[in-house]
C-alpha positions as CSV (number, residue, x, y, z in Angstrom):
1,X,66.6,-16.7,20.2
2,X,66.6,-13.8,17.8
3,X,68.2,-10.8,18.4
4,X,66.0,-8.1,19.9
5,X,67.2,-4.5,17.8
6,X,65.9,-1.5,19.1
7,X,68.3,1.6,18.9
8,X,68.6,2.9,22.2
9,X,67.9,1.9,25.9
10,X,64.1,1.7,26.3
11,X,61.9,0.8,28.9
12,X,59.9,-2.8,28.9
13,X,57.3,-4.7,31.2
14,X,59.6,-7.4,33.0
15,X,59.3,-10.2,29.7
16,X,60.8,-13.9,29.9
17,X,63.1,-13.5,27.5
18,X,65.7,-11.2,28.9
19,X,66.5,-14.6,31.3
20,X,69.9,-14.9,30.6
21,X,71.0,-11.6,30.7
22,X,68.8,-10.9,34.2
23,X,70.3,-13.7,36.1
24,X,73.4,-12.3,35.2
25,X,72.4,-9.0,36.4
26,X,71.3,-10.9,39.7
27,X,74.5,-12.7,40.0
28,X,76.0,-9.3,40.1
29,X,73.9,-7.9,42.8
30,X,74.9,-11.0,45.1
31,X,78.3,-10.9,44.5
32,X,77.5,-7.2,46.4
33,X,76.2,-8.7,48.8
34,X,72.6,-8.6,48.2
35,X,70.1,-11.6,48.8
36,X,70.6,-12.0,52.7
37,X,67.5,-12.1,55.3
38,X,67.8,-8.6,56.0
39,X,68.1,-7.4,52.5
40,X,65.1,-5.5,51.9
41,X,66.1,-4.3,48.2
42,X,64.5,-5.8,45.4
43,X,67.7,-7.4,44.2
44,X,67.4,-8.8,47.8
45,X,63.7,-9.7,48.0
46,X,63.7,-11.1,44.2
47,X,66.9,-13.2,45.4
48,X,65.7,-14.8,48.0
49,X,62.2,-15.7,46.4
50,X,64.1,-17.5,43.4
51,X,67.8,-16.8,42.9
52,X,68.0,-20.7,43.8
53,X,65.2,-22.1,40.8
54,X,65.2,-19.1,38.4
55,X,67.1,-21.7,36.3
56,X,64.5,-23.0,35.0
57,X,62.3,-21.3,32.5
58,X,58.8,-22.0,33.7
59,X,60.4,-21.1,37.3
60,X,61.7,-17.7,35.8
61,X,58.5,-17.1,33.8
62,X,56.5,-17.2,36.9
63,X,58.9,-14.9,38.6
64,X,58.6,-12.3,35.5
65,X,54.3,-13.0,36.0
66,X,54.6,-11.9,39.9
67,X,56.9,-9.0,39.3
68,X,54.6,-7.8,36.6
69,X,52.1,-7.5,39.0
70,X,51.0,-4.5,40.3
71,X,50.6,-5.3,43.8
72,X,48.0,-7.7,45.9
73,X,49.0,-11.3,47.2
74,X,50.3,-12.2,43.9
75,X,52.6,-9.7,43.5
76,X,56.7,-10.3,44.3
77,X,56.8,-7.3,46.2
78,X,54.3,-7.4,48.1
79,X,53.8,-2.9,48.3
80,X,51.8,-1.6,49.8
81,X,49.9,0.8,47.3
82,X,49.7,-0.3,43.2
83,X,52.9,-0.3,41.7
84,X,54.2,-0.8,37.9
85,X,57.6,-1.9,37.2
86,X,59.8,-1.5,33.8
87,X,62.5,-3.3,33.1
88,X,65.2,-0.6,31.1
89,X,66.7,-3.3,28.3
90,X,69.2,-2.7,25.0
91,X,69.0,-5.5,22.8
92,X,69.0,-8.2,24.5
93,X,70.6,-7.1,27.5
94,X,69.0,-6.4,30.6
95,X,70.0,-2.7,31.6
96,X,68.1,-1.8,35.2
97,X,64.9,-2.0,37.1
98,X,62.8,1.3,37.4
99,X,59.0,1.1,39.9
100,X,56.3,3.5,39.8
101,X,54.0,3.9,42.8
102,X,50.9,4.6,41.7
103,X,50.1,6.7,45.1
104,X,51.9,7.7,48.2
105,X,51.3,6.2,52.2
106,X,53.0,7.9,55.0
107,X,55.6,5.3,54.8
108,X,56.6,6.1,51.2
109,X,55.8,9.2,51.5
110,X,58.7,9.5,54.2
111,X,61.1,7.1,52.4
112,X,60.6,5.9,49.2
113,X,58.6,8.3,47.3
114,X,56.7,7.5,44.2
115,X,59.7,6.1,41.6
116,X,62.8,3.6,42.9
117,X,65.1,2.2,40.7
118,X,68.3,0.3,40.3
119,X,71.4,-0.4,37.5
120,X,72.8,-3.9,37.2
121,X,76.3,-3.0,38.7
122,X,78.0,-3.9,35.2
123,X,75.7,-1.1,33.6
124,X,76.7,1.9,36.3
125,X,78.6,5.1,35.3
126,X,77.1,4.9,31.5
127,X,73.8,7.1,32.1
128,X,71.2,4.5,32.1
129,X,70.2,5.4,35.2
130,X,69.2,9.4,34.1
131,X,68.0,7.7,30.9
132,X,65.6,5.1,32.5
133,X,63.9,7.9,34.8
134,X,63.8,10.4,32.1
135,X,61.8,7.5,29.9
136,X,59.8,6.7,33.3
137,X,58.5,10.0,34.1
138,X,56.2,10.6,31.3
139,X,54.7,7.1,32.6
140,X,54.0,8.8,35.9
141,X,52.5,11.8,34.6
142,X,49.8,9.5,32.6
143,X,48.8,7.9,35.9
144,X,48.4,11.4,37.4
145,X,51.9,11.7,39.3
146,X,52.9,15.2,38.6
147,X,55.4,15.7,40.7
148,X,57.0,12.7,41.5
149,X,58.7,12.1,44.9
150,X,62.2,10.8,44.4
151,X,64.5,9.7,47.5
152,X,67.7,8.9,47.7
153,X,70.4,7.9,50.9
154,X,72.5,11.2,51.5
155,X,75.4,9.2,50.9
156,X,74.3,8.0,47.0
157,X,76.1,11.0,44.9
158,X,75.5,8.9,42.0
159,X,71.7,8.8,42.5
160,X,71.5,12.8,43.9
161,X,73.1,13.7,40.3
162,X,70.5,11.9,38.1
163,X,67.8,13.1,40.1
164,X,68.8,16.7,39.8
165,X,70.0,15.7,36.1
166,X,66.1,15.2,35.7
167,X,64.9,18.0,37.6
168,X,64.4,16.9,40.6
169,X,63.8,19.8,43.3
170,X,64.7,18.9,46.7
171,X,62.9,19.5,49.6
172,X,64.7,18.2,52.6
173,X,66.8,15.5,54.2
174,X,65.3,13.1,56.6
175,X,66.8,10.8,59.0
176,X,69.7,10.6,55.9
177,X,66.9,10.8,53.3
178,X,67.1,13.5,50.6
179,X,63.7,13.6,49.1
180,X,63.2,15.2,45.3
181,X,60.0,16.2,43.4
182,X,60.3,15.8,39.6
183,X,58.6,17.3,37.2
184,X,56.9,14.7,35.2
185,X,54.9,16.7,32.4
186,X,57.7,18.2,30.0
187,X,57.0,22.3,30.6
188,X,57.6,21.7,34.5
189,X,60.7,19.9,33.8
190,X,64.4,21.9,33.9
């Protein structure tokens, strides 16, 4: 395999060959914990779909076909409302995993907002995560998301700070929830 050399962290669509590194990534998120029958994450869902064939290339490239897919029976994740999903990569290296609702239901509305994302644990503390959304929000804007709803769990300092880090205004706490709007078009954003 040749050695992929862009400069900096950039967004992808989810792509085959970033195997090795991914299932790394996903070994990490079940050594946390994640993957169980109440794990609704998509560390957890993705897990427990494949984490035990993934192996196998033709396995994993039908895994990278689903999660590609914006949303209907085909899709992994099964949402709810269209949804496109990056994959944040340097080199070679899988980096993070960043969603873009396309529109909002009452349910994501209330909790999950338009963008959710999440950092290999290996990759935390190193800005990939205000990097990733900064890269993802121009996305948004081009499907007409301006602004975007960002949540976060009260508790989740780490996510709170990039989402203010990237404008993010917030509007209130629910039930735990803080719940953001970004800025997506560059003169809204701080």
């Amino acid at each position: 395999m040749s050695r992929h050399t862009d400069p900096v962290p950039h967004l992808i669509a989810p792509d085959a060959r970033f195997q090795a590194s991914f299932l790394v990534a996903m070994a990490e998120f079940r050594a946390l914990g994640h993957g169980g029958p109440d794990d609704g994450s998509t560390a957890g869902v993705c897990l427990r779909e494949y984490g035990d064939r993934w192996e196998d290339p033709e396995v994993f490239a039908e895994f990278v076909e689903r999660f590609r897919t914006p949303c209907g029976p085909d899709s992994l994740l099964r949402y709810d409302v269209p949804c496109s999903t990056f994959w944040y990569v340097d080199g070679d290296t899988y980096l993070a995993r960043i969603a873009i609702r396309h529109r909002l239901t009452p349910y994501w509305l209330e909790l999950g907002g338009h963008i959710g994302y999440d950092v290999r644990p290996s990759a935390r503390r190193r800005g990939h995560a205000t990097g990733m959304l900064r890269a993802a929000l121009p996305i948004a804007a081009g499907m007409g998301i301006d602004p975007a709803l960002v949540t976060c769990d009260s508790t989740n300092s780490a996510s709170l700070k990039v989402i203010e880090a990237c404008g993010g205004r917030l509007e209130d706490v629910r039930d735990g929830v803080r719940r953001y709007w970004v800025p997506t078009t560059p003169g809204r954003r701080g």
